[in-house]
N, C-alpha and C positions, 0 to 999 in steps of 0.2 A: 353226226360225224365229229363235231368237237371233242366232244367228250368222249367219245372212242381214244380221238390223240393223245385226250387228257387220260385218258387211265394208260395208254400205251405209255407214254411216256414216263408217268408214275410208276410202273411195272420195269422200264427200261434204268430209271430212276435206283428200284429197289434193288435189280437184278447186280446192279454195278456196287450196291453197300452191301448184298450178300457176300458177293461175290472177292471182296475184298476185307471185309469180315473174315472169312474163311479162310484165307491167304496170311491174315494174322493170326486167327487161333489155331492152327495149326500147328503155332510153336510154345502152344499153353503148357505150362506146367501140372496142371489140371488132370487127373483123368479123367474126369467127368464131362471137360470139354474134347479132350483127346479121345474120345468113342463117341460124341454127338458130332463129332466133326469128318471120323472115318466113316460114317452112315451120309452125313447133311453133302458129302463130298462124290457121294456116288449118282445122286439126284439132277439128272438135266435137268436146267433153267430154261431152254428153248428146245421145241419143238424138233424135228425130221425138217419142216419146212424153214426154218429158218424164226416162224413165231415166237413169243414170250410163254412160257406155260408157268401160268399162275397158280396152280395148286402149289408146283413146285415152289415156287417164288416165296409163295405164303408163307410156306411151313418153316424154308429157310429163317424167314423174316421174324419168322416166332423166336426163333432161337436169339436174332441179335437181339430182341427186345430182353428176353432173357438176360444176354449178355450186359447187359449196360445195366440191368438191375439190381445180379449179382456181384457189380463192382461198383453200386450206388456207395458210399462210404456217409455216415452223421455216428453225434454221440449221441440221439437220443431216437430211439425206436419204440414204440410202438408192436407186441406181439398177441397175436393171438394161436392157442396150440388146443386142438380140436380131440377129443379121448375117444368116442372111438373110431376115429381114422388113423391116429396116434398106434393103437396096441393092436388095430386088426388088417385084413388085407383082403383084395377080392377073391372072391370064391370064384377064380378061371380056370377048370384044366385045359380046355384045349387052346391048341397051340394055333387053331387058323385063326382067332378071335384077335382083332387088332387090338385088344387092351391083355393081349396077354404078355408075360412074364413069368421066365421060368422061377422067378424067385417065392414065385405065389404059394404053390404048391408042396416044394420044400421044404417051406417055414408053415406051413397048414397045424392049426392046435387049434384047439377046444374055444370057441370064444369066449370074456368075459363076464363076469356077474353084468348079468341087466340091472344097474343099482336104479336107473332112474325110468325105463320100461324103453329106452332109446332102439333098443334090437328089435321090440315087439311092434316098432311103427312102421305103417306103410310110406312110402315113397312110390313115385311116377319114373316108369322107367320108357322110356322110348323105342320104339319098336323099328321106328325108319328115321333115315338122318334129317326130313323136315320136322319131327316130333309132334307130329300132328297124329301119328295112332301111337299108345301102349298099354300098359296094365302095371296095376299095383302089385307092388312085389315087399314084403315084409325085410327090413334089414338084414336080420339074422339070417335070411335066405339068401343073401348077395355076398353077405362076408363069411371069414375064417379067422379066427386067432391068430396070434404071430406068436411061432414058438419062442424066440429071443427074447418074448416081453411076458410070460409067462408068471412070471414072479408079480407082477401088476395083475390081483385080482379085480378089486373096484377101483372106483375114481377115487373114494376116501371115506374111510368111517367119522367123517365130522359130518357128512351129511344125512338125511333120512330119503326116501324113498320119494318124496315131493321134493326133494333138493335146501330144505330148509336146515340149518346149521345146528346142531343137537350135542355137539361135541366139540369145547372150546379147554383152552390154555388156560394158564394160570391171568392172562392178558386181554382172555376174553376173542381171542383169534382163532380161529378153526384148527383143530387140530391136522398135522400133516403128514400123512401118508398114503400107500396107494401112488394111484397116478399124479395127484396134487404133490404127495413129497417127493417125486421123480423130479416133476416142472422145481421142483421146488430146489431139488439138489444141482439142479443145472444155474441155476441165479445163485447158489451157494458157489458154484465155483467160478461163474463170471465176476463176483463180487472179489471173489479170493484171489483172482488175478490179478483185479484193480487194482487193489492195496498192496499187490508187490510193488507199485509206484510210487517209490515215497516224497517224491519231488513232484506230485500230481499238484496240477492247479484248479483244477473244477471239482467241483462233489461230485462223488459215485450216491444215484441213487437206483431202487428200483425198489418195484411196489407190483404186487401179483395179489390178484380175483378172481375165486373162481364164481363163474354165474351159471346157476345150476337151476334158476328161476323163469328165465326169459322165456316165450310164448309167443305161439305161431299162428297163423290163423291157415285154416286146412280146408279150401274146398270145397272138396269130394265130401267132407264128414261134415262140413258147415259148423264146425265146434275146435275153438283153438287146445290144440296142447304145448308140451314143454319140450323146447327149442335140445337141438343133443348140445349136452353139456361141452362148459368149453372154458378157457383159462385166459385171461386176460393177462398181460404184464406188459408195465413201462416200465423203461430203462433209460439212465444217464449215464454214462461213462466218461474216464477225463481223457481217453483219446480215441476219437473216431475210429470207428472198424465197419467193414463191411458185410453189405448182407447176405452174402454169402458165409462169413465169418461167423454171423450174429444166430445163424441158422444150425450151420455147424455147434455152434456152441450150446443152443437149444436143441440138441438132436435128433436133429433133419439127418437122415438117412439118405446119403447123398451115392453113398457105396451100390446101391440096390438097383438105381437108375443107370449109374454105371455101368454093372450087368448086363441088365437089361440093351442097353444099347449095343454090347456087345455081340448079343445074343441075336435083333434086331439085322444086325449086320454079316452075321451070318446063316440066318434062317429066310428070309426074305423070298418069298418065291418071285416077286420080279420088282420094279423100280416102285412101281404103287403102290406096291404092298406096302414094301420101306416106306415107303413118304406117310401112308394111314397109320403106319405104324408108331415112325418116326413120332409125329403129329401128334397122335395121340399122349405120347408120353411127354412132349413138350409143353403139352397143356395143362396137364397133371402137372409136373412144374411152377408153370405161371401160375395156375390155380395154389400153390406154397407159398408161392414169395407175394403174396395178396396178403399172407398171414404178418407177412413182415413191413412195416410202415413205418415211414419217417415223418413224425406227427408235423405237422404246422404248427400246432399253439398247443405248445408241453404241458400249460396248466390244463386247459382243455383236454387233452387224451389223458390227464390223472382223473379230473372228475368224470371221464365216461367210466372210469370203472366203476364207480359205484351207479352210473347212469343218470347224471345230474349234468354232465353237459350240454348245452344251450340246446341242440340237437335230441340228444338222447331225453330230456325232460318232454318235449311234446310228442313222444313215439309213444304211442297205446301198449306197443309188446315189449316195450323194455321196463322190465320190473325194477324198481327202486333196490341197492343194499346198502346194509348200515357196512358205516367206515371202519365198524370193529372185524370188517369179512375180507379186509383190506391186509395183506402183510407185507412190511415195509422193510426195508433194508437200508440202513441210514448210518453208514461206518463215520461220516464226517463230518454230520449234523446231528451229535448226541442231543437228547432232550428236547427234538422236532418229531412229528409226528406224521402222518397222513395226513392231518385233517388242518393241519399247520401250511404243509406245502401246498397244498391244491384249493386249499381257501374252501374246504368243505362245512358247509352246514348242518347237521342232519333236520331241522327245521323246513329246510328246500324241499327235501325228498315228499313230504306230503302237500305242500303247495297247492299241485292242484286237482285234489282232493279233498280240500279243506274249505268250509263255508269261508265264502269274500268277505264277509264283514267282520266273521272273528279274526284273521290274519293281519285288515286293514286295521282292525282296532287298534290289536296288536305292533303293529310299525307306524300307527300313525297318532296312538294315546301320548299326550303329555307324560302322564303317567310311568308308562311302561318305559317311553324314550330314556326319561331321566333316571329312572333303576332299570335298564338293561333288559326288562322283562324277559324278553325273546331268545334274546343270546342267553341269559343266564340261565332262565327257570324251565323257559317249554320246550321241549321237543318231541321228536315224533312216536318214539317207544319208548313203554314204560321202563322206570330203570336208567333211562339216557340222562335225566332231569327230572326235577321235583314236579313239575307237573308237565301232563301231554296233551297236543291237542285236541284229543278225543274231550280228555276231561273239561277243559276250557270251554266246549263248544255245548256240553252237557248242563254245566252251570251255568252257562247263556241262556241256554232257552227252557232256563227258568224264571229267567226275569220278565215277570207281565204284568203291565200298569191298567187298573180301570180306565173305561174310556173317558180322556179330560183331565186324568191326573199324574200327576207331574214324578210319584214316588211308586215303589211295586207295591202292590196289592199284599194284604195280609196272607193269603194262600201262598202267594209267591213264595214270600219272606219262610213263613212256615217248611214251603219245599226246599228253599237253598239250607236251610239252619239244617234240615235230615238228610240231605246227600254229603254237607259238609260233614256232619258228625259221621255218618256212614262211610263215609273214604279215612277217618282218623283213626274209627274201631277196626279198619280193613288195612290199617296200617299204606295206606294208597296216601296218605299226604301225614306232614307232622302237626302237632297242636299249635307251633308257632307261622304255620304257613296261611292263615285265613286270610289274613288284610291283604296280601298280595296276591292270594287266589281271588280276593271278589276285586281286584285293580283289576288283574289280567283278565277277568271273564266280561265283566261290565263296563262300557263306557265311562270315563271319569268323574261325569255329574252323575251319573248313579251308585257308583261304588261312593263317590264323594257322602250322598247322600245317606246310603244305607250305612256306611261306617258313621256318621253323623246323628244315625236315629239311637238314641239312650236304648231304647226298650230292647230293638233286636240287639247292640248289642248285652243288654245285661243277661238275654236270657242264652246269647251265647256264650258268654263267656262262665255263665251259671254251670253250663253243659257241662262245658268243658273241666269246669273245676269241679263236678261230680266223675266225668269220667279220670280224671286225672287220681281224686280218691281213689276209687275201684282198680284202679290199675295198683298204687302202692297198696292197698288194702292186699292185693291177692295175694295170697301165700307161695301161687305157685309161678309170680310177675320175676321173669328173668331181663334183666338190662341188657345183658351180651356186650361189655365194653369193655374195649382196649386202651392202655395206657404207653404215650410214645414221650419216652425223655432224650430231649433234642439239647446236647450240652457243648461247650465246647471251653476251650483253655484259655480263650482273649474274647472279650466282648466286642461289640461293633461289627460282628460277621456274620448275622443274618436269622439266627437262632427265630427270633419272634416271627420274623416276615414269612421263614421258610413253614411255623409253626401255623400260623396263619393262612397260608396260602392252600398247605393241604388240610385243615381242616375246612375249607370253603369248598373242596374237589370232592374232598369223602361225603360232605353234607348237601353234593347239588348247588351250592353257592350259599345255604344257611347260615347266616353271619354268627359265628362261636363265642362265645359267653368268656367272658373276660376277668377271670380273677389277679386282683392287685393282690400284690407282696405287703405283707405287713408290715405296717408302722410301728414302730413300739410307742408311739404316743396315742395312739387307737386301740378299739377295739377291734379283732381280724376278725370280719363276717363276710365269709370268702361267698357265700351265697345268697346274702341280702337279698338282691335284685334280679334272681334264678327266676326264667321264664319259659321251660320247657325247653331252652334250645338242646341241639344233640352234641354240641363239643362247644367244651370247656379250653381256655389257654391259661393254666397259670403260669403267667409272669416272673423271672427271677423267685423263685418259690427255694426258701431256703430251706435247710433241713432241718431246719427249729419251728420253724412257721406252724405246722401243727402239731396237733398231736397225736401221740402213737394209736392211741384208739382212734381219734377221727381221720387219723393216715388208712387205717386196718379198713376201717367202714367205708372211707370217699374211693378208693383205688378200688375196690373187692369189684373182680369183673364181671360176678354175678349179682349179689346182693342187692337189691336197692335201698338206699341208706340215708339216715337222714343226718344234717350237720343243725347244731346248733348257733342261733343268730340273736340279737337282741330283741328282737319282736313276737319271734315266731319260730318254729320249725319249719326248716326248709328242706326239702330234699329233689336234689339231682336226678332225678328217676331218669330221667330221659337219655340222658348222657351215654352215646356212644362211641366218642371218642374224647381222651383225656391228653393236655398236651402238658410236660412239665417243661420248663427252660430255665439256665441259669446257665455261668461261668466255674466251671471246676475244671482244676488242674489235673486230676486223675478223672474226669470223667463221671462215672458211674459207681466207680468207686470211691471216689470222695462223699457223694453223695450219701449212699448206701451206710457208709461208716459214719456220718453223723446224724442220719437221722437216731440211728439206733446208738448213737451217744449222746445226743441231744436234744430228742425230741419228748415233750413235754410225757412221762408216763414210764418212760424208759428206763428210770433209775430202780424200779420195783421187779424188775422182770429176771435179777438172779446172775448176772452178770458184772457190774458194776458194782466200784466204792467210792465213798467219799474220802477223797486226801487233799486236806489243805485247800477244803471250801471247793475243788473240782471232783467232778466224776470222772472214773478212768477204768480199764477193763481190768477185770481180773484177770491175770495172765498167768498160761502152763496152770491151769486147771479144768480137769476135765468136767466136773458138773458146772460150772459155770461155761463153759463150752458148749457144754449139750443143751444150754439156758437160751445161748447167743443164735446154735444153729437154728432152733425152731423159730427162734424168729425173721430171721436172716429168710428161713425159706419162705415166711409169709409175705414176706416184706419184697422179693424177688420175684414170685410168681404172680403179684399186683403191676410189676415194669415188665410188659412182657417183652418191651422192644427199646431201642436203645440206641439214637443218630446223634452221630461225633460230628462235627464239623472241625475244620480246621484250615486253613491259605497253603495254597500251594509256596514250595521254596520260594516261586518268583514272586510271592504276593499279585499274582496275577489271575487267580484263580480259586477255587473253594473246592478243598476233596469231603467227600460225604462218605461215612462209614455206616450201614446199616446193621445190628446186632442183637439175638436175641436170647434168653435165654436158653442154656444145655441141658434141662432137666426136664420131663414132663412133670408135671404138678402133682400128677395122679399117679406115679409111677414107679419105679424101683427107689431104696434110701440112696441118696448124692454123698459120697465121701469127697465132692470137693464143688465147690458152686463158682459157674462161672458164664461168662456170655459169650458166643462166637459169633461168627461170621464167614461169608465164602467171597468167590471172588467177583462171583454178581453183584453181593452186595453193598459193593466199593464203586465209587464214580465220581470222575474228577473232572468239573465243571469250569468252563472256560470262562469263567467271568468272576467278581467277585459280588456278595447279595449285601449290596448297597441302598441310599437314599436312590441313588441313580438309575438303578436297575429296573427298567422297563416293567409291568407289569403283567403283560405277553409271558415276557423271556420270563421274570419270579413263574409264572404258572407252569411252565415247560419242563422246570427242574422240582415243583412239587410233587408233577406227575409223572417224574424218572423217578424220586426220591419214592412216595405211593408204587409205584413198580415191584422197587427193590424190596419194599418189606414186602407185600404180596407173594412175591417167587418166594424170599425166605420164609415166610410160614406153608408156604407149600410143603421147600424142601425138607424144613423141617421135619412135619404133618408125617412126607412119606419116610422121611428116615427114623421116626420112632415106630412108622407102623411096621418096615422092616427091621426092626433092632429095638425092641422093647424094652429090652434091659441094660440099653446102653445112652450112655452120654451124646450128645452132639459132639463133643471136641474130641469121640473115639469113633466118630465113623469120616468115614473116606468123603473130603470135601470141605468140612466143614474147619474153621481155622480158629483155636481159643484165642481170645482176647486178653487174657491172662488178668485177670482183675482181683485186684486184694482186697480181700475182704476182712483181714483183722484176725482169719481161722487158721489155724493149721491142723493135720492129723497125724495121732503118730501111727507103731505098728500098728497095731489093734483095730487101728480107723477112728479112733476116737476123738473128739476133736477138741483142741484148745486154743485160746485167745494168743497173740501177741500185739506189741505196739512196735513197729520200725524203729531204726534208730535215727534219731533228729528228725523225727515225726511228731509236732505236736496236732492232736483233734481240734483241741480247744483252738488252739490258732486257727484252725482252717473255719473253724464255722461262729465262733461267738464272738469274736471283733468284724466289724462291719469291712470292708475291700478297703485298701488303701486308694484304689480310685475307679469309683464307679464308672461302669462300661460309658456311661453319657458323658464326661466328663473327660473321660480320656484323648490322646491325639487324633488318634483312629478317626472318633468320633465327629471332633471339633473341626478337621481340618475338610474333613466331607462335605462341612455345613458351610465354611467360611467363605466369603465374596467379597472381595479385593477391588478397589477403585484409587486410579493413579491421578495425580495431579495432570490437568488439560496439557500443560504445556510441556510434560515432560517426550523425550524421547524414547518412544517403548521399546527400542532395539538395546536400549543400553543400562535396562532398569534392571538386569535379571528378574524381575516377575513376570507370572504369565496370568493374567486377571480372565484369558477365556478357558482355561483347564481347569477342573475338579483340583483343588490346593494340595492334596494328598497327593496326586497324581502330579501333580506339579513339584512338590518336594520329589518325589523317587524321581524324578527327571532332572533333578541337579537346582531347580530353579529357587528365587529364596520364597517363602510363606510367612505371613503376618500371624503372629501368635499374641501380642499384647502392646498396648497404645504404652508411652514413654512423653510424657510432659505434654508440650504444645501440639507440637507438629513431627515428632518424631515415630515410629513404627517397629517394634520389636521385631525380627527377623529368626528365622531358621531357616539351614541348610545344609545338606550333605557334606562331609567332608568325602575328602576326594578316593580315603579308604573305605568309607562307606558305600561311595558311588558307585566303585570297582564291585561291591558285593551286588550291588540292587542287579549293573548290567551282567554279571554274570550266575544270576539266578541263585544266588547264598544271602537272602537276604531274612531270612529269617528272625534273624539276631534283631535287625534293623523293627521287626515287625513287633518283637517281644516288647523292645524300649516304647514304642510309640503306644501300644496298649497298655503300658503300665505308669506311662508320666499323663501330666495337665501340662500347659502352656506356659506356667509358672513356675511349673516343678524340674522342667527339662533339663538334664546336665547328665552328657553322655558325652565318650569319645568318636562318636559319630556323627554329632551334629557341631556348627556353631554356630552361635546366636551374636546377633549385631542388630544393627541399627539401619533405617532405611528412609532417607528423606522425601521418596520418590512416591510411596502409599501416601494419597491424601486420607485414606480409611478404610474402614474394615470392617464387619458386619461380622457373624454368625447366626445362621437364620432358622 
C-alpha cells in the first residue's frame, strides 16, 4: 500500500507540472512546440473514474523533459551526427503504424552508396512491445533515401571501404566532402557567425572526427563488425546558445516533426492512438538531443575524439585515431593545434598494446628522461617520429645475454648491427639515428655498455661508412633537397630560432648541422665536421662566403655534391633540408644581387668589369645580359623558397611572409624572374621570436610557418600543372613580390643589366654591418638585468628591474645601457614624442633606430640619455 501512495502521489506530482507546462507552452513562439502541444492537449491525464492515467501522464512527461533540454543553454557542446539516419528515412507507407509520417514517403529516393557495408547489416527488430520475440531485418530493408539530401552520395571520398583515411590535404587531414563536408559546412558557418563578434572574450573553438573504425560485437553472428559511421564534433563558443539552437544550426530537421504532429492531430483514430503516436515521436526526439551534450570536462570530450579519454582508452570497441583525422577550427588561437589543446599524445593511443617493459623503459630510463626520448623520437605510426614502437620493441628482443653474463652475446650483436643497417638501406631510420635508437630500445646499462664496446662499434660504423660510399658512389643517388632563406631587414628577430625550430619538425627532432659564417682570418670549411645529418643551418651566410661553383654544387636540389675542406672531401649527401639566414634590407634580392657580384668565380662568367679595382655590371648590354640571365636562373631555382620576417607596426608581434619561386625550372623561357606569394602564405604572429619565447610557443609558429610553405608548393604544383606556360605572378592568386634583380628586358625580351640610382653593391656586401645583430639594442637590452640599491624607493626610481628592459624602455621606463665612473649608471629613455608613437602602434621608426645603434653609439631624437643614481648595476647575460 505504501508504495502504491507513493507512486499515486508521484503521478498526482507529475500530472500538476504537465499540466502547467502546457499552460505555458502554449504561448511558445515555437512551432514545433505549438503542434506538440495542440496533440499533448487533447490527452486526458485522469480517467472516467476520477484515477491518474499514466500512459497519459508519461508521454506528456516526455515532452517536459524535452522541454528543459531544448532550452539547456552552455558554450561548449559536445555533438555527435549519425550518416545514415542523417541522409535516410523509414521505409513506412502505412498510415495505422504508430511510427508513421506522412513525410516518409514523400521524400522516398534511392538510398545512399553502402561506402562502409552499413545498409548491408542486420539489426534486431522487435515483433511485441516486451521485445522478447523478433527477427533480423537487414537495414537497407527498413530505410529509404531522403530526396532533399540527394546530392549526398557517400560519407566521403577520404575514406576506403574499411573506413581507413586514403585521401588527405595538403595538411595531412581527410579530405572533405560528401556528408563529412555538409557536417563540415555547418561548423563553417557556426564559426562564421562567431566571428561577427568582435568584442568576443573567450575563443571560438571546434574540432570535428569522423570514426568510421569503431566496432561492435554482434551476438547472433558471434563476430564483431563496424559500428554505422558517425561524426563526432566539439565546440566552444563565446556566447552560450541553446540546444535547440545548437541542433538547428547542425541541421536537425526540426520542420519534419512539425508535420508530422500536425498530421498526428489530425489523423488520430481515438485518444490512444494520439498518445502511441504522440509518444513515439517524442522519443525519436529525445533519442536527438542524446546527440547533443554539454561535456563535463572539455579537455576530456576533445581527447574522446580520437578515443584516448580515460574512459574511451580501456573500451575494447573504441578503435584509436591519429590526431591528423582531427579537423580543427582555431580563428583565435593561430599556431595551436589539436594536439596543443586537448594535451594529445599520439604515444598514448598504443599503450596498451605495447610490451610493459618497453614503455616502462621508455618513461622510466635515465636516459630517455634527459633527451626527451618519448615525446620527441617514438611514436605510434610510422611517419609520426623518427622511430615507432613497433621498431623499439623489435630491437629489444634482440638483446640476449649468455647465461651469467653481464654483456649481449656475439649473435646478438651480430643481429642488432643487420636490422640496424636493414631499416637505414629501407630508408626506415637516418645514418645519424643509432645511438639513440640502441638508448631507446635497451636499458641504459646495456646500450651504456654496447655503445662502450670498440669492436661493435668499429664495425658499425665501418657499415656504415661503406654504405654511405655506395650511396654517393651511385650515379643514379638523388638527395631530393630544398633550400629555405629565412631573411629579414633588422636582426635580433628570430631568423636562426625560427630556422632551427623547423628544421627539428622536418627532421623528427634530428638536431641540423650547423654551418658558421666565415671568418676572414680562417679558413671557411663549412663541412669539416658533416655527420650525415639531414638539415643543414647556415648562419648569417653572406653572399661572398662561397663560391660560385661551390654555391652551384652545395644548393643543387638534386645532385650530391662534394665541398672542399682542409683534410678531406666532405660531402653533404644527406641533406634534405638547407637553411640560409642573414640580415638584408631588400630581402632576397640583396642577396641574389651579390652573390652574383661577389661571389668568389663570378667575375669570369661575361657580365662584369673591372673599374677602379671593383667589379660592376655591365649595363644596357644585351650579351652580357643573356651572361647574367643564365646564371640568375641557376642561382634561383637552388632558393626555392623564401621567408621574410619582419615586427609588426606595434613591435608587438612578428609578420612571416612565405615565397616562392614564379618559374618552373623545367619549363617555358622566364622574360622576367621573380618570387610570389598568396595570401596563405602571410601570417602575423602575436608575439615577438625572442630569448623569451617559450619553446612550446617557437614550435607552434614553426609548424604554421612548415604549413604555409607546404600549401604554397601545392598551390603552386597545381597551378603550373594547370597553366604550363605561365608564370605564377600571372595566374589568379598568386601576388609578385616584385624583386630586382639588376635585369631588365626591352622590346624584343631581351634582357639587360642595370645599377639603381644611389645603389652601391659593393656597399651592401664587402664592408662588414655597421653593427652586428648581437651587438645592437634589440639585442642587448633583451639580455640585460637591472639590480637597484637596497634601500632605494622603487616607486620613485623610474626602472622596472622585473620586466624584459626592451619592454621596459617601450613602456616609458629608464634602461641601463653603460656604467659612468663609481657609482653612476648610463640611462635611456623615451621621449614623450616617441612614446606617443610606441602607444599608438607607429613605432616602427622607433624600431629601425634601436636595431642599428650599440649603447654607446645611441643619439637619436627619440631617446634621452642621463644618468641614474638609483641602479646599483647591471649585467648583460
Amino acid at each position: 500500500m505504501k508504495d502504491k501512495g507513493n507512486n499515486a502521489h508521484s503521478l498526482e506530482k507529475k500530472r500538476d507540472d504537465v499540466e502547467q507546462l502546457l499552460a505555458r507552452m502554449k504561448h511558445s513562439s515555437v512551432d514545433l512546440h505549438k503542434t506538440v502541444v495542440s496533440v499533448l492537449t487533447k490527452l486526458p491525464l485522469t480517467n472516467s473514474n476520477g484515477t491518474f492515467n499514466a500512459d497519459m501522464i508519461n508521454t506528456v512527461w516526455k515532452y517536459k523533459q524535452i522541454v528543459d533540454s531544448l532550452a539547456e543553454t552552455s558554450r561548449r557542446w559536445a555533438i555527435s551526427k549519425h550518416f545514415i539516419y542523417d541522409v535516410c528515412l523509414p521505409d513506412i507507407s502505412d498510415s495505422n503504424n504508430e511510427d508513421y509520417s506522412p513525410v516518409y514517403q514523400r521524400y522516398a529516393a534511392k538510398l545512399p552508396v553502402d561506402q562502409f557495408g552499413e545498409l548491408d547489416q542486420e539489426v534486431f527488430v522487435a515483433t511485441n512491445p516486451q521485445k522478447t520475440t523478433g527477427k533480423l531485418v537487414k537495414r537497407k530493408d527498413r530505410l529509404v533515401g531522403d530526396a532533399r539530401l540527394q546530392n549526398i552520395k557517400t560519407f566521403g571520398s577520404a575514406w576506403n571501404s574499411a573506413g581507413e583515411v586514403i585521401n588527405t590535404d595538403t595538411n595531412s587531414h581527410p579530405i572533405l566532402d560528401g556528408y563529412a563536408g555538409v557536417v563540415a559546412g555547418h561548423i563553417d558557418d557556426i564559426v562564421r557567425q562567431e566571428l561577427q563578434h568582435s568584442r568576443r572574450d573567450r575563443h571560438v573553438q571546434a574540432f570535428m572526427i569522423a570514426h568510421t573504425r569503431d566496432r561492435e560485437e554482434v551476438q547472433w553472428s558471434s563476430e564483431p563488425r563496424l559500428k554505422e559511421s558517425h561524426i563526432h564534433i566539439v565546440i566552444a563558443i563565446s556566447a552560450a546558445k541553446s540546444r535547440y539552437q545548437m541542433m538547428r544550426l547542425m541541421g536537425y530537421n526540426f520542420d519534419d516533426l512539425t508535420e508530422t504532429f500536425e498530421w498526428i492531430a489530425q489523423n488520430s483514430s481515438d485518444e490512444e492512438d494520439m498518445r502511441e503516436r504522440a509518444d513515439s515521436f517524442l522519443s525519436t526526439l529525445i533519442g536527438a538531443i542524446k546527440n547533443y551534450v554539454v561535456p563535463a570536462d572539455y579537455c576530456a570530450a576533445l581527447r574522446y575524439l580520437v578515443h584516448q579519454s580515460k574512459k574511451a582508452v580501456h573500451d575494447p570497441q573504441k578503435t584509436t585515431y591519429s590526431s591528423n583525422e582531427v579537423i580543427s577550427w582555431l580563428p583565435d588561437d593561430p599556431g595551436q593545434t589539436y594536439d596543443d589543446i586537448a594535451s594529445i599524445h599520439d604515444n598514448e593511443s598504443i599503450a596498451n598494446n605495447l610490451e610493459s617493459q618497453v614503455l616502462y623503459h621508455l618513461q622510466n630510463s635515465a636516459y630517455c628522461q634527459a633527451h626527451h626520448i618519448l615525446e620527441k623520437y617514438v611514436g605510434a605510426r610510422r611517419g609520426d617520429k623518427a622511430f615507432t614502437f613497433e621498431q623499439i620493441g623489435e630491437l629489444r628482443r634482440l638483446g640476449k645475454k649468455q647465461p651469467g653474463k653481464l654483456c649481449f652475446s656475439n649473435r646478438s650483436k651480430d643481429s642488432i648491427l643487420s636490422l640496424v643497417m636493414h631499416w637505414i638501406r629501407t630508408k626506415r631510420i637516418q645514418f645519424s639515428d643509432c645511438q639513440i635508437l640502441i638508448h631507446a630500445a635497451f636499458n641504459d646499462k646495456d646500450a651504456d655498455a654496447l655503445i662502450a664496446d670498440a669492436k661493435f662499434m668499429d664495425r658499425l660504423s665501418n657499415v656504415l661508412a661503406a654504405e654511405e660510399q655506395a650511396i654517393i658512389s651511385d650515379p643514379a643517388a638523388v638527395r631530393d633537397m630544398t633550400t629555405y632563406c629565412i631573411f629579414a631587414a633588422q636582426g635580433g628577430i628570430g631568423k636562426t630560432r625560427l630556422a632551427n625550430a623547423m628544421a627539428l619538425l622536418m627532421d623528427k627532432y634530428r638536431k641540423p648541422y650547423q654551418v658558421v659564417t666565415r671568418n676572414k682570418q680562417v679558413t671557411f670549411d663549412p663541412f669539416q665536421n658533416y655527420e650525415s645529418e639531414t638539415s643543414v643551418i647556415m648562419d648569417e651566410l653572406n653572399p661572398s662566403s662561397l663560391g660560385w661553383a661551390q654555391i652551384k654544387d652545395l644548393l643543387d636540389p638534386f645532385k650530391i655534391p662534394y665541398v672542399g675542406s682542409r683534410f678531406h672531401n666532405k660531402s653533404p649527401w644527406n641533406i634534405k633540408h638547407t637553411f640560409i639566414t642573414n640580415v638584408f634590407e631588400n630581402g632576397i634580392s640583396d642577396y641574389v644581387n651579390g652573390v652574383l657580384h661577389y661571389a668568389e668565380g663570378v667575375s669570369s662568367l661575361g657580365y662584369l668589369t673591372k673599374d677602379g679595382g671593383d667589379w660592376n655590371l655591365i649595363t644596357n648590354d644585351i650579351e652580357a645580359g643573356k651572361h647574367y640571365v643564365s646564371q640568375l636562373s641557376q642561382l634561383l631555382r637552388r632558393l626555392s623558397f623564401v621567408i621574410n620576417l619582419a615586427p609588426t607596426e606595434n613591435g608587438r608581434g612578428t609578420s612571416i611572409k612565405v615565397s616562392t619561386i614564379n618559374f618552373q625550372p623545367s619549363g617555358r623561357q622566364v622574360d622576367h624572374y621573380d618570387y610570389v606569394h598568396t595570401q596563405d602564405s602571410c601570417h602575423v604572429f602575436r608575439t615577438v621570436i625572442n630569448d623569451d619565447l617559450r619553446e612550446k610557443d617557437m614550435e607552434k609558429i614553426a609548424k604554421k610557418v612548415i604549413q604555409m610553405v607546404n600549401q604554397l608548393k601545392v598551390q603552386a604544383k597545381e597551378a603550373f600543372k594547370a597553366n604550363p606556360d605561365r608564370l605564377l605572378d600571372e595566374v589568379d592568386g598568386f601576388i609578385a613580390d616584385r624583386c630586382d634583380f639588376s635585369v631588365r628586358y626591352n622590346a624584343k625580351h631581351e634582357p639587360y643589366l642595370v645599377v639603381k640610382d644611389g645603389e652601391s653593391v659593393s656597399a651592401l656586401f664587402q664592408s662588414e654591418p655597421a653593427v652586428p645583430p648581437t651587438q645592437n639594442l634589440i639585442t642587448i637590452l633583451n639580455r640585460t638585468k637591472v639590480f637597484l640599491w637596497p634601500d632605494v624607493d622603487k616607486t620613485k626610481v623610474h626602472v622596472d628591474p622585473k620586466l624584459n628592459q626592451l619592454d621596459a624602455l617601450l613602456k616609458g621606463y629608464e634602461v641601463p645601457i653603460e656604467k659612468v665612473g663609481f657609482d653612476e649608471i648610463k640611462t635611456l629613455k623615451l621621449t614623450k614624442e616617441a612614446l606617443k608613437l610606441v602607444n599608438s602602434d607607429h613605432s616602427a621608426t622607433i624600431w629601425k633606430v634601436l636595431n642599428q645603434e650599440t649603447p654607446r653609439q645611441i643619439a637619436s631624437e627619440y631617446f634621452t640619455v642621463q644618468t641614474n643614481k638609483n641602479i646599483a648595476n647591471f649585467k648583460v647575460i
